[in-house]
C-alpha positions in Angstrom: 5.4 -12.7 72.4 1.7 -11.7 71.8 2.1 -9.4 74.2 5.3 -7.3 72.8 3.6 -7.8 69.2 0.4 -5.7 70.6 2.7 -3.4 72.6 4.7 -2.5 69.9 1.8 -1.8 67.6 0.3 0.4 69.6 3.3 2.2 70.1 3.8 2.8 66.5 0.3 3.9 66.4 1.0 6.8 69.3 4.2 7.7 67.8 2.2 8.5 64.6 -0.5 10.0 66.2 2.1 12.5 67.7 3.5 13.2 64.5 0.2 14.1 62.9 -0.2 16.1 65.6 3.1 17.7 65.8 2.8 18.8 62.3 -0.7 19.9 62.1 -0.2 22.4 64.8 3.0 23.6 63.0 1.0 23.8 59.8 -1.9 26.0 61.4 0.5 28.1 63.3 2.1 28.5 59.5 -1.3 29.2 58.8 -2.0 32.1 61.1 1.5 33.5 60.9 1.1 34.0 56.8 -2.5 35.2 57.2 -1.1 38.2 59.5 1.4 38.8 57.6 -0.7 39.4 53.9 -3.4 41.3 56.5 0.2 43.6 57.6 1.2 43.8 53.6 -2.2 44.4 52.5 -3.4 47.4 55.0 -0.2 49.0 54.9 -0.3 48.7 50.7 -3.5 50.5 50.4 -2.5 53.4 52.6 0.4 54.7 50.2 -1.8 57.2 48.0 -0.6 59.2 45.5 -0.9 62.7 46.8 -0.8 64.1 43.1 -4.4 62.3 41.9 -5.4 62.7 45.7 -5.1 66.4 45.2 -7.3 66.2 41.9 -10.1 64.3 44.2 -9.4 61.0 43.1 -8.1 58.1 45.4 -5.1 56.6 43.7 -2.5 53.7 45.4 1.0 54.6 44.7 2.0 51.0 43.3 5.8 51.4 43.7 5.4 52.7 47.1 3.2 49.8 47.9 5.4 47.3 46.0 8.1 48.1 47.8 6.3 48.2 51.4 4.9 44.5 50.6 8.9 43.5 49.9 9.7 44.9 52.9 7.4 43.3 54.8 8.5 39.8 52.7 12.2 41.0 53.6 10.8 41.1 57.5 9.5 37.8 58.0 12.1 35.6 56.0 13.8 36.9 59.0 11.9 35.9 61.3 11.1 32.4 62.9 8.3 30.7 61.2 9.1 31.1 57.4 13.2 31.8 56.8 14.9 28.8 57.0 12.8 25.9 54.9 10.8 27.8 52.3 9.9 31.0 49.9 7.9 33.5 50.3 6.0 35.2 47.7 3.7 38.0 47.0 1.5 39.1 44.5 0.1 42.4 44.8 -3.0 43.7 42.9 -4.5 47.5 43.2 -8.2 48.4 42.1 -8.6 52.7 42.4 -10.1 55.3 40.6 -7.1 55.5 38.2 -6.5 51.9 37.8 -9.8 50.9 37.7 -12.2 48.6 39.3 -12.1 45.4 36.4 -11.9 42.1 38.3 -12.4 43.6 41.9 -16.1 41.8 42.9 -13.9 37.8 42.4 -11.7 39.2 45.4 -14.9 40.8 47.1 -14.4 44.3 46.8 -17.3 46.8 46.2 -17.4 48.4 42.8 -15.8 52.6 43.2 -14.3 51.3 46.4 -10.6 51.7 46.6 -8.7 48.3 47.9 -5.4 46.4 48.0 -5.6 42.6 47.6 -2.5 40.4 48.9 -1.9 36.9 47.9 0.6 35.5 49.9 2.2 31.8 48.9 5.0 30.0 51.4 6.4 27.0 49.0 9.1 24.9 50.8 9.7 21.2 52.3 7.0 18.7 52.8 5.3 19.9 55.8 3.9 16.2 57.5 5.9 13.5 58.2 3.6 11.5 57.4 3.7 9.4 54.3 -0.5 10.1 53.3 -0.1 13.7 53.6 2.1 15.9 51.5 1.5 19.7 51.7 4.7 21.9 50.4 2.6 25.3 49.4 0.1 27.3 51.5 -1.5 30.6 50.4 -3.7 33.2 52.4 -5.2 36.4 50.7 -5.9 39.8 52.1 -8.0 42.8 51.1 -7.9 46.1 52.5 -10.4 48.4 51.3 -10.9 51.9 51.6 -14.7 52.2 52.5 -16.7 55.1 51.6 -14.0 56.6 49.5 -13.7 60.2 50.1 -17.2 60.2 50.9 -17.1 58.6 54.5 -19.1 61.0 56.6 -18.4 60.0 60.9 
């Protein structure tokens, strides 16, 4: 009896070793797959310029272009494999440019006159661990693109 009593307690102790690990490899994959995603929303955001203050010699991020290029790339991956079926995606999108300004833009680590979109993505859905000690149910990953040099870049 000893014997089953030691057996079974270390199978227990395997089975939740495999859980643990099961989900923790889920969770970093999660992870990776929402930090490509706000690097996708963010570089793509900071590209739509508004020609008219462009043509004036000022560098200006058309914010419903780029609104609607983020929800599109939301729309994209809810399709997709790793973040449709158990959870919500969310974005929040936030511009620094000549127009707009630059307030705020050295907490997200952009230089002051330099033109960037930031992206803070957040997933919310189930529990992702099995495991009764560990409860995550919201990840978020941040991106900045940033226009460097301005229209001063020289190659």
């Amino acid at each position: 009896m000893k014997v089953f009593l030691v057996f079974f307690a270390i199978l227990i102790l395997n089975i939740s070793f495999l859980c643990q690990w099961s989900d923790m490899d889920r969770y970093a994959v999660l992870q990776k797959q929402l930090k490509i995603l706000a690097e996708e929303a963010a570089s793509g955001a900071a590209l739509l310029r508004d020609e008219t203050e462009y043509s004036f010699g000022r560098i200006c991020i058309d914010s419903a272009s780029a609104e609607a290029y983020v929800e599109h790339v939301l729309a994209e991956a809810e399709d997709g494999p790793y973040f449709g079926l158990s959870g919500q995606l969310a974005a929040e999108l936030i511009l620094f440019d000549d127009v707009k300004g630059y307030c705020g833009a050295e907490a997200h680590g952009v230089g002051t006159g330099e033109p960037a979109a930031v992206v803070v993505l957040s997933y919310q859905g189930r529990d992702l661990f099995r495991l009764p000690f560990l409860s995550v149910t919201e990840i978020r990953r941040t991106a900045v693109y940033e226009w460097a040099g301005g229209l001063t870049s020289s190659f």
